[in-house]
N, C-alpha and C positions, 0 to 999 in steps of 0.2 A: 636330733638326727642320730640314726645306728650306722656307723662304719664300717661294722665288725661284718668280716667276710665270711661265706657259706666254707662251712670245712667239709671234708670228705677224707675217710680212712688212707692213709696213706700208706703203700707196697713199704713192708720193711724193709730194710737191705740184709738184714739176715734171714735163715731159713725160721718160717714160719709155721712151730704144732705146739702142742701140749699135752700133758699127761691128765689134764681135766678139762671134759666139756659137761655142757649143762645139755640137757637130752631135746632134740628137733622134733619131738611131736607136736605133729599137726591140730590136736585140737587144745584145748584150752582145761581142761582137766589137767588140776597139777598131779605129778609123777614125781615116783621117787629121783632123784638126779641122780645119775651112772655115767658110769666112763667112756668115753669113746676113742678107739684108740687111733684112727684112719689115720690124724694127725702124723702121727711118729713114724718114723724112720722105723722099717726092721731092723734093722741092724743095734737099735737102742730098744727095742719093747725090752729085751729080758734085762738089762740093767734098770729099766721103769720097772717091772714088775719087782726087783728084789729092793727096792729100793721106795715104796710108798708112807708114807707118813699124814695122818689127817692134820689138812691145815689150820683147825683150833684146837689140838692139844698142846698145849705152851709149854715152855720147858720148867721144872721146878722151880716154886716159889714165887713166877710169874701169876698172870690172871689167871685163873678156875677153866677149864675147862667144861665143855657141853655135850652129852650124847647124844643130842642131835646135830655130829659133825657133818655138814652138808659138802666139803669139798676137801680134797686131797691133795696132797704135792708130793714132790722128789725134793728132797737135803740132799740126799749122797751124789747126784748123778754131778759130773765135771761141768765147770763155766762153757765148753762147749754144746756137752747134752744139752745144756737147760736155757741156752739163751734166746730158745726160742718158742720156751713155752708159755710164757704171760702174755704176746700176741695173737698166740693162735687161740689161748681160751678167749682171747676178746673177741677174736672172727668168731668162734663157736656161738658165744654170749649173742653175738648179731644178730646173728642168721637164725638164733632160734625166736629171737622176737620180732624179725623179719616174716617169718614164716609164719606168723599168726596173725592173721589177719584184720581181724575185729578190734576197734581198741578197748573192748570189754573182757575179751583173751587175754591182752596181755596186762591189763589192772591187774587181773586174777592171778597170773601168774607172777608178776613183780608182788604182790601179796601172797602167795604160795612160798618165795623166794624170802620175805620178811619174817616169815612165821619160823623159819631154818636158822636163822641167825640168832647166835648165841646171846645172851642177853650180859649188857655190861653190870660188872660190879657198879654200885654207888661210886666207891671211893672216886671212880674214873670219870667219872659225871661232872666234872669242874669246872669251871670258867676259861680254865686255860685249855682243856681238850676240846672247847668249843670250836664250831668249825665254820668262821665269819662268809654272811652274803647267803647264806641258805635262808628259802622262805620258812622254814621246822626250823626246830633245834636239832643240832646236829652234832653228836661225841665222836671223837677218835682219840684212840691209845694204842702205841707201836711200842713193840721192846725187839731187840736183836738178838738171838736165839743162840746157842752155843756154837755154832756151824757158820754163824754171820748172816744168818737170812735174815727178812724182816719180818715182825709176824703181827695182824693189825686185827683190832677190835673195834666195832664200832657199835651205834645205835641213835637213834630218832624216835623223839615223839609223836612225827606222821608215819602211818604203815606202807604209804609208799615210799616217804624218803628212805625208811629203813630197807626197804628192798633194791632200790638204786647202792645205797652201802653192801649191802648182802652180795649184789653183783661186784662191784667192785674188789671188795673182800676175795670173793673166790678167784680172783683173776692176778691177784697182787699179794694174798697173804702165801711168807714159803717162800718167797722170790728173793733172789740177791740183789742186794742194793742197787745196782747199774741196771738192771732189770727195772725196777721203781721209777729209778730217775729218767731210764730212755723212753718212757710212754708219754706224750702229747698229748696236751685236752685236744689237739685236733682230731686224734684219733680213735675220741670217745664219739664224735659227731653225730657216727651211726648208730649210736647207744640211743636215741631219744625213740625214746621206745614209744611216741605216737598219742600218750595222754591225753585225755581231750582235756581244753582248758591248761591255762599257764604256759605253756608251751618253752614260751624264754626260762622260766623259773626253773624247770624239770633240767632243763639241760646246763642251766647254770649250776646245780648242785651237784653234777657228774663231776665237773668240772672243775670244783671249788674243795671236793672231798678229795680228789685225785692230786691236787696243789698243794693241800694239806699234809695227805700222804709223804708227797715227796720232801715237804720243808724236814719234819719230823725226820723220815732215811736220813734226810741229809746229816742233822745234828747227832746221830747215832753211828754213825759214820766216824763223824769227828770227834764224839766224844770215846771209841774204840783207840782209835788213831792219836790220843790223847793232845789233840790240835786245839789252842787255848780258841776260843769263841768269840765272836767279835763282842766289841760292848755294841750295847744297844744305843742307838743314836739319842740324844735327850727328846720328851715329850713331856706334853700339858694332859693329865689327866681330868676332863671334865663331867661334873656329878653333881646333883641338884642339891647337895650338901656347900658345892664348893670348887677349887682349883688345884689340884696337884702336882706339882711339877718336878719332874723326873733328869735331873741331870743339873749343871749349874748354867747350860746355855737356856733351859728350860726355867730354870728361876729367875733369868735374864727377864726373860719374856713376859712372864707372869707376873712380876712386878709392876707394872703399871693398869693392869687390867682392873683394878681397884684405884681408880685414881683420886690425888688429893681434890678435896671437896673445896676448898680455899681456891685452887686455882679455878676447878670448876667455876666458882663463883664469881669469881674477878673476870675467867672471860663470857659468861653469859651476859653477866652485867656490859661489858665491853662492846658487843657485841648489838645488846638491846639498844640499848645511849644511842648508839652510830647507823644502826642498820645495816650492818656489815654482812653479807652472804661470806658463807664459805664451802669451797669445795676442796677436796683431798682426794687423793689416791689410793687405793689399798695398801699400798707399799712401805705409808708414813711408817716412821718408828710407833713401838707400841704405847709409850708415855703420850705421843701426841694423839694417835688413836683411840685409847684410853678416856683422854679429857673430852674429844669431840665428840666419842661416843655416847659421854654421860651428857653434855650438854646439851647435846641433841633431844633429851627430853625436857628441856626448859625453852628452847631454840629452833624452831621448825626449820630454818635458812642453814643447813649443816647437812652439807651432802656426803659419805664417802664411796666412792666405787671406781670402775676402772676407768680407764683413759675416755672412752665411748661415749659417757654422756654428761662428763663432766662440764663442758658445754652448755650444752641443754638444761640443765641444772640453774646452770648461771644464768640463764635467759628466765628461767621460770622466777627466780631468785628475785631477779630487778624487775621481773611484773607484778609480785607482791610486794614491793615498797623498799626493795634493799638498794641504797646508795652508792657498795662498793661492796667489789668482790675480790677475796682473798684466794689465792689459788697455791694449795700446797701439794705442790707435784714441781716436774722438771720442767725447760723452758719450754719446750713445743707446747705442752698443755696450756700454760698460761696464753702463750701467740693464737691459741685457737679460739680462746676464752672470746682473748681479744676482739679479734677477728668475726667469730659467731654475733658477738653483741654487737658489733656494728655491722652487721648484714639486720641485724635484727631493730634497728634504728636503735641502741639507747648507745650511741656512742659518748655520752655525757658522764657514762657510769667506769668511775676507775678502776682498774684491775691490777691487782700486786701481787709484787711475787714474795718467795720468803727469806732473798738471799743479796744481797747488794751485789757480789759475785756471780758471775755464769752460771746455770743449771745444767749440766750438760747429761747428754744420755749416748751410750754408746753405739746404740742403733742410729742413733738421729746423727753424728757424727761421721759413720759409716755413709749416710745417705747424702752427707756434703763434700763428697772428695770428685778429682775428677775421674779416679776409678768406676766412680757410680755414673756419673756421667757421660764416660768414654760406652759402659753397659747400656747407656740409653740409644746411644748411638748407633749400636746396633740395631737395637730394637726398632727405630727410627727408619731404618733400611728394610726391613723384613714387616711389609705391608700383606693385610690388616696388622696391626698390634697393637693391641691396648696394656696400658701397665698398671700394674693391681699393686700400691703400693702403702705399706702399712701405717697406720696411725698416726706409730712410732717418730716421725721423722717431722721437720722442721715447715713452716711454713712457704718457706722460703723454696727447699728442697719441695715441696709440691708445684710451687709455682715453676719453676725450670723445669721439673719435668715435664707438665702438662703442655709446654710451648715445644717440648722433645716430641711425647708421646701423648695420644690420648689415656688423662689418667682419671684413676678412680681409687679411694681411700678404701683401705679392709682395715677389721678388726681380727682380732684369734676365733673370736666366734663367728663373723661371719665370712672369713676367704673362701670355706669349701664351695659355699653357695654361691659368694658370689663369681667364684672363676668358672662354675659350674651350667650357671646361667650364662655367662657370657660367651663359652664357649657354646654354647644350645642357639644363643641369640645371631652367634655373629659368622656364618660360614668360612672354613679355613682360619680362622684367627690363629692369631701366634699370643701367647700370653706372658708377659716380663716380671714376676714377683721381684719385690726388694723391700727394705734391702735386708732382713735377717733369713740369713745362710741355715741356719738350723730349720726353723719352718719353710721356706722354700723344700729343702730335702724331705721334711717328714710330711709336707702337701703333698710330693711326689710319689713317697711312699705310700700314701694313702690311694694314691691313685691307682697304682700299682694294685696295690692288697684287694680293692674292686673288680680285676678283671677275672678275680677269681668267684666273686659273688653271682648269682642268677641275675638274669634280667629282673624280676619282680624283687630282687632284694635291689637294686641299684636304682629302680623307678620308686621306691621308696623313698631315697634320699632325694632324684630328682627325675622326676615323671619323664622329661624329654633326654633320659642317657639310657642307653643298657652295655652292655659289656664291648660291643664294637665300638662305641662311642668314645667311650672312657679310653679302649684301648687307641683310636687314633687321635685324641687329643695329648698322649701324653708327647713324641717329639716335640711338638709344636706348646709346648709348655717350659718353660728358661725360669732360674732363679740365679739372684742376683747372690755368689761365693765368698764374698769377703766380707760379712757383715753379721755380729754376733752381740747379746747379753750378756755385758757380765755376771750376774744375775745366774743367768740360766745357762750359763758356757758349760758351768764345772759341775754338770749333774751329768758326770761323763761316767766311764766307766768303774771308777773306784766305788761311785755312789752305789751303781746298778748291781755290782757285785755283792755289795752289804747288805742292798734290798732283796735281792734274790736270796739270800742264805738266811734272812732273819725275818722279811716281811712279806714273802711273795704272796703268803695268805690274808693279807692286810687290803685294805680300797687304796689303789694307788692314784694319787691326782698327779698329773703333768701337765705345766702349762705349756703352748705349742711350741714355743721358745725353744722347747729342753733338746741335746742334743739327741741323735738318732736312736742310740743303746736304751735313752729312757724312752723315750717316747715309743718306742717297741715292748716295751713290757709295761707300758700304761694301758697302748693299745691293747696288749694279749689279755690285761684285766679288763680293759671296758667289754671284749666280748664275752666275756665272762658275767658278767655285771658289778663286776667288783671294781672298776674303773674310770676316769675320765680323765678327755686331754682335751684340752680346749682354754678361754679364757678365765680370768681371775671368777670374774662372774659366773663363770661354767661351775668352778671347782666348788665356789661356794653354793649354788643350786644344788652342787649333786651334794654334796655334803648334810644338808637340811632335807634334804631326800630321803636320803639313808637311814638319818635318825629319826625322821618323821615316822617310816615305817616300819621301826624298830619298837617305837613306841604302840600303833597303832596294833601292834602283835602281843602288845600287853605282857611280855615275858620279860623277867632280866638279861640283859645282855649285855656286850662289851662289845664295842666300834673300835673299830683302829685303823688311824688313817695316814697315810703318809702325802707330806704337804709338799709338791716337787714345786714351788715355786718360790717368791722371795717371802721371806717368814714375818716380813709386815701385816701378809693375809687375816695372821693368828688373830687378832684383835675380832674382825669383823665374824673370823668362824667361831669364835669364843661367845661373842655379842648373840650369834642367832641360834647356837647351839643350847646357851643358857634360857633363852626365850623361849624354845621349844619343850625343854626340858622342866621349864617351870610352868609352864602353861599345863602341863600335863599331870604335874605333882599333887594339885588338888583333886584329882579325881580316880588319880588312879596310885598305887603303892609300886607299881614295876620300878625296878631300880636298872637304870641306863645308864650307863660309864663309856662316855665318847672321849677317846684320846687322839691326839694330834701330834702328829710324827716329823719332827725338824731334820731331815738327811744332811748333819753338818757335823764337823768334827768337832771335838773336843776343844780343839783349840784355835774354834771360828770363834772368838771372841777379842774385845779388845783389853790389855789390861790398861791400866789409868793409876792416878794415884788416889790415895786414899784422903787426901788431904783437899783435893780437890771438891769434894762434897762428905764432910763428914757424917752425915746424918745417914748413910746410906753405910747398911752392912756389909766387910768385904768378907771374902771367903780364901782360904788358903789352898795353893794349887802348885805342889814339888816346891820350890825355893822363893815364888814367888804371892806377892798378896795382888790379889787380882780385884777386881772392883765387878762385881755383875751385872752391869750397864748393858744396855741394849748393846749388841755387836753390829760393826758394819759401820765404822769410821769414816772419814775422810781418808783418801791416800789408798781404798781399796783393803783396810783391816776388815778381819770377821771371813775372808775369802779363804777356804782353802781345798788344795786339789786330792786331799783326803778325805773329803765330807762332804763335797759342793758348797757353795755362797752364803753367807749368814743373811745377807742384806744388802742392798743396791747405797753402796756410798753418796751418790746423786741425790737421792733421796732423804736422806738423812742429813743434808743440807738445810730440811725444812725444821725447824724445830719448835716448842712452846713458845722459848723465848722471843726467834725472829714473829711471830704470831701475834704473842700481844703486846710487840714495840711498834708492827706496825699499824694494830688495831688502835693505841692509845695516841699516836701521831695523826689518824684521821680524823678530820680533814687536810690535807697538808697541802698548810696554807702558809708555812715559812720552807714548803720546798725541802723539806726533810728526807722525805722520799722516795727523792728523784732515780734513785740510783734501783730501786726497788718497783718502779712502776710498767708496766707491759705498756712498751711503747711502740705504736703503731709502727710499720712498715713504709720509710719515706723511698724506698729507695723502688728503680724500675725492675722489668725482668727486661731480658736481650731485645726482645719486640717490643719496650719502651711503653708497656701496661704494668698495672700496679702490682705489686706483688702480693697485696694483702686479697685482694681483687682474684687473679688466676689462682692462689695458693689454695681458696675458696673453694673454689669450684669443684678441685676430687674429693672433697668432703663434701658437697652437694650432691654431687652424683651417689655416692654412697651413700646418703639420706634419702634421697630417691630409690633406688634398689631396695631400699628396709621397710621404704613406706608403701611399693609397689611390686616386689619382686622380681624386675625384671629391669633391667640397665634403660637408661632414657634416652628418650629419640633423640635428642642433641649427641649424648655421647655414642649411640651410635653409629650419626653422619660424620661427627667426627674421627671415629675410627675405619668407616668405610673411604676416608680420602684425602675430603676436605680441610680436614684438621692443619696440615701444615703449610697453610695459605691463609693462614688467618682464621679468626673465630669470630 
C-alpha cells in the first residue's frame, strides 16, 4: 500500500524571482537558454546585472570547468537580493515544461538540457558520490566556493536522469546554503515533467538528488563552521565476500551470525529425537538467531518471524508430527500459541516458554491497568464502537475488552486496512486503538497526510474512501495515550537528528512503533521510495526489494539502510540479504555492498566481565574492558536516549541455554517444567465465560478480515448493538 500524499508547489513565504530562467518556448525545438528577467525587482536588475557569474566555473583548484555553461547566478548580490531566486528559477523550470505539451517535447528537451551539463571528472565518479534509490546511476559533487555559496556537479548514465540533474543543478548551483536547505521535495512535485513510463521512479530521482544535495550543504556548512561531526552510528557491512562490521556495537552483532556448528548440532539432534517445533520472534538476540537460522537447514519445524503468524506456524508444526512447541518470544505470544492450538483441537501438544520467570512486554502491560480500562469505558458509551486493538497485549486483556467493546486484534501491517474498512463497513463508527500511544498518533497522522491526496490516490489504498471520507472519520477515531515500546520509545528526537544530518540519503525503515519525529521522516522517505514504516515483516520485504533490484540492474552499488527497530531484526536481514546476494554471484560479477544501520549509541551496550566467558574477545573502551556481547540486558541495559534502544530486555530473556534445558527435559515426565509451561487460562472473565474462550475471538475476527477483507457479520452485529447483552 502507497501513503505517500499528492504534493503540490507550495507559495513561499518569501518574495519569489530569480536572475536565471530556463526559456517558455512553446515548441519543442531546443533553444539556446537565456535569461529572463520579469522575475526581479527593478529596483535590484542593476545590482543583478553587475554582479553575474556562470554557475559551472568553480573557483581554483576545484573541478574543471565547461564552455558550455548553461546557467548563471549572482555571488555578490546581499542574503536579501538573493533569497528568492532558487524558487522562482523553480516556478520558471515548471512552467516551461508545463508549457509543452506532448511528452515527446519535453524527453527532447530534458535531453536538450542533458547534452548542457558539464561532464564529471572520473575522480568524482565514486561510490561515496553515489546518489542511493535512483533507477541510473547517479553522481553528485559539491564544494563551497570562496563567497560560501554552494556550487554542485553532477552526472548519470541515463540521458534523462542527467537532464533531471541538469535541471536541478541550474536551480541550486550558486545558492547559499539556507537556500539549499529551505527547498522541499514537496516542492519539486510539479517538476514531474510527464515521462511516459516509470512515472514513480522519475519523480523519485528529483527527489532523492535534491536530499543529497542538501545532506552534502549540510556537512560543508559544518565542516566551515569547524563543528566536530557526528560519529557514524555502528553497521554490518554486507558483501558476497562476507561480514563487516563497523563500530564495536556492530561486532556485537556480527558475532554470532556465523554460529557454532557444535551447538548447531546438539540442537538439531535435540530437536529431531523429540519432535519439538519451534517458533521465535525476530527480536531474539543474534547468537539465538544465529543458531535457529542455521538449523533451520537441517530442521524444517523452525519458524522465525513477527508476532502475526507465529501461531499459525505452531498449528502447521503439530500437523506434521511435532509433539511440542517452544515458543521464544514474550508471554502473550506463547498464551496465543496456546490458545490457537487449542481452538485448533491438539490441545494435547505442550507449549513452553523460555523463562521460569514472567515474560513481560511493555505494551502488554499498558493494556492490563485500569487506565486501559477506565479508556474502554468510554468507548463503551459512545455507540457504535469497535476497538482495534493490537497484537501486542495479553490474552487476558483481549478477553475483558471484547465483553467492554466489540474487539478485533491488528498487526503494524495490517491497522490501516483494517480501521479503514471498518470505518467503510460500519456507518458513524467511532474507533478505540490501544493500547501503543506512538501508533495510535502516527495512524492518525496518516490519516491526516491523506486528506491532502486525490480521490483516485486514496481509492488506491481503499476503493470505498476518498478525501471527504477519510476527512470525517478522523474525530471519530480515539487512541489509547499512555502506552509505549521500550524498544521503540527512544528513536525520539536525538535519533532523528543524527539521521537527518548523516543519513537522510539512506532507505529509512521504521517500525509503526517509532515515535512521531521518526515516523515522519520514514514516511517523507517512503514517498520518495527510499522508505518504509510498517511491520518487522514490512521492513524486511522492502529491504529484499531493494537489493533484489539493485542486483537485477546489474551495476555495483552500495545500499544503505537504517534499521529503526529492535536490532534482533539483523540476523533475519543478514540471512536473506546473503541469499539473495549469493544466488546472484554465480551468474553475474556486479559487486553489491548492502549495509545495515543500527541508530544506537556508543554506549547502548552492556559491559560484563571478562571472566565470565573467557573464550570470547574483549575490546578496550576509555578505562574500561568491556566484553562485545549482544546488548540489551535484563534491568533495561543497551537503552539509551542518545542513540535509541539496542534491544527489547524481555526478549533477551529467551536464550540458547533456557532452549535446550528445556528441549533435553522433554518430555517432562518428572514435572521439571512446570514452571516453564503455557498454561491454560482457568480463570473467568466478569460475564463468567472463559477467558481463553472470549480472548480468541479478536484474534478471529482478524483472521477473518485477512482471509476476507472485510470485518464479519457477527462482529459487525456486535458492534451495531447487540454486543453488550451478551454474545
Amino acid at each position: 500500500m502507497d501513503f505517500s500524499s499528492s504534493m503540490a508547489i507550495k507559495p513561499s513565504s518569501s518574495s519569489c524571482s530569480s536572475l536565471f530562467a530556463i526559456s517558455r518556448a512553446q515548441n519543442s525545438s531546443p533553444k539556446p537558454l537565456h535569461f529572463n528577467f520579469h522575475g526581479i525587482p527593478r529596483n535590484h536588475q542593476s545590482s543583478f546585472f553587475k554582479s553575474l557569474k556562470c554557475i559551472q566555473s568553480p573557483p581554483p583548484g576545484s573541478l574543471p570547468s565547461n564552455p558550455t555553461s548553461f546557467s548563471c547566478s549572482a555571488v555578490t548580490l546581499s542574503p536579501t537580493q538573493t533569497s528568492y531566486l532558487p524558487p522562482w528559477k523553480l516556478s520558471t523550470l515548471v512552467a516551461e515544461f508545463q508549457s509543452l505539451l506532448e511528452p515527446l517535447d519535453r524527453v527532447k528537451r530534458l535531453l536538450h538540457y542533458a547534452s548542457l551539463l558539464p561532464p564529471l571528472p572520473a575522480s568524482s565518479r565514486t561510490d561515496s558520490n553515489r546518489v542511493m534509490g535512483c533507477t541510473a546511476r547517479v553522481w553528485l559533487d559539491a564544494q563551497m566556493d570562496s563567497e560560501g555559496n554552494i556550487r554542485f556537479w553532477a552526472d548519470s548514465d541515463s540521458e534523462i536522469t542527467k537532464g533531471f540533474c541538469a535541471c536541478l543543478v541550474s536551480v541550486l548551483d550558486g545558492a547559499g546554503p539556507e537556500e539549499v536547505l529551505q527547498l522541499k521535495t514537496e516542492d519539486l512535485a510539479a517538476l514531474n515533467v510527464g515521462l511516459p513510463g516509470g512515472e514513480r521512479s522519475r519523480v523519485n530521482t528529483w527527489h532523492n538528488v535534491l536530499v543529497s544535495m542538501q545532506k552534502r550543504t549540510r556537512a560543508l556548512v559544518a565542516q566551515k563552521e569547524g563543528k566536530t561531526p557526528f560519529e557514524p552510528f555502528p553497521s554490518l557491512v554486507i558483501t558476497t565476500e562476507g561480514i563487516q562490521p563497523k563500530g564495536t556495537y556492530a561486532e556485537a552483532q556480527a558475532r554470532y551470525l556465523s554460529p557454532d556448528k557444535l551447538k548447531v548440532k546438539e540442537l538439531v539432534h535435540v530437536l529431531k529425537e523429540k519432535q519439538i517445533g519451534v517458533v521465535a520472534h525476530f527480536y531474539m538476540d543474534p547468537e539465538v538467531q544465529g543458531i535457529l537460522t542455521e538449523a533451520q537447514k537441517e530442521w524444517p519445524h523452525i519458524h522465525i518471524s513477527d508476532s502475526l503468524v507465529m501461531a499459525d506456524s505452531a498449528v502447521k508444526m503439530v500437523k506434521s508430527g511435532c509433539k511440542f512447541i517452544t515458543v521464544l518470544g514474550v508471554d502473550f505470544m506463547s498464551e496465543n500459541v496456546r490458545a490457537i492450538l487449542d481452538k485448533a483441537g491438539f490441545g494435547e501438544v505442550g507449549v513452553y516458554r523460555m523463562s521460569n520467570e514472567r515474560i513481560g512486554c511493555s505494551l502488554a502491560d499498558a493494556a492490563a491497568t485500569p487506565d486501559y480500562m477506565d479508556y474502554l469505558e468510554s468507548a463503551s458509551n459512545s455507540l457504535p464502537s469497535l476497538h482495534v486493538v493490537y497484537i501486542n497485549t495479553s490474552l487476558e486483556t483481549k478477553a475483558y475488552s471484547h465483553e467492554l467493546v466489540p474487539t478485533i486484534t491488528c498487526t503494524s501491517s495490517n491497522v490501516v486496512p483494517t480501521i479503514l474498512q471498518a470505518f467503510a463497513q460500519v456507518p458513524d463508527l467511532n474507533i478505540w486503538y490501544g493500547p501503543d500511544s506512538y501508533m495510535g498518533a502516527n495512524i492518525k497522522e496518516l490519516f491526516q497526510q491523506m486528506t491532502l491526496m486525490s480521490d483516485e490516490e486514496i481509492a488506491e489504498i481503499h476503493p470505498k474512501h476518498n478525501r471527504d471520507s477519510i476527512k470525517s472519520l478522523l474525530p471519530r477515531l480515539h487512541y489509547y495515550e499512555n502506552g509505549t515500546c521500550i524498544v521503540h520509545h527512544l528513536f525520539g528526537h536525538e535519533v532523528v537528528e543524527r539521521i537527518n544530518e548523516m543519513y537522510c540519503d539512506a532507505f529509512l525503515t521504521a517500525h509503526f512503533e517509532v515515535p512521531g519525529e521518526m515516523f515522519s521522516l520514514a514516511m517523507e522517505a517512503k514517498r520518495r521510495g527510499m522508505g518504509v514504516v510498517g511491520s518487522t515483516q514490512n521492513i524486511l520485504d522492502f529491504i529484499k526489494q531493494r537489493v533484489q533490484e539493485a542486483l537485477d540492474r546489474n551495476v555495483d552499488d552500495h545500499l544503505q539502510f537504517v534499521l529503526g527497530t529492535e536490532s534482533g531484526m539483523v540476523t533475519s536481514i543478514v540471512a536473506a540479504v546473503r541469499s539473495l546476494l549469493d544466488s546472484s554471484n554465480s551468474t553475474s560479477s556486479t559487486k553489491i555492498n548492502v549495509e545495515i544501520v543500527f541508530p544506537v549509541s556508543s554506549d547502548s551496550m552492556t559491559k560484563t566481565s571478562t571472566r565470565a566467558s573467557p573464550a570470547l574477545k574483549s575490546v578496550k573502551a576509555g578505562d574500561d574492558i568491556i566484553l562485545p556481547v549482544v546488548p540489551g540486558v535484563a534491568s533495561g541495559e543497551g537503552c539509551s536516549i542518545h542513540g535509541g534502544c539496542a534491544s527489547c530486555p524481555y526478549m533477551k530473556m529467551n536464550s540458547l541455554g533456557s532452549l535446550l534445558n528445556v528441549c533435553h527435559h522433554l518430555p517432562d515426565e518428572r514435572n521439571n517444567l512446570k514452571a516453564y509451561e503455557t498454561e491454560r487460562f482457568k480463570s473467568q472473565t466478569p460475564q463468567g465465560k472463559s477467558i481463553a474462550d472470549v480472548g480468541c475471538q479478536p484474534i478471529l475476527h482478524m483472521r477473518h478480515f485477512q482471509a476476507k477483507k472485510e470485518l464479519s457479520e457477527e462482529l459487525v452485529y456486535q458492534v451495531l448493538g447487540s454486543h453488550g447483552n451478551g454474545k
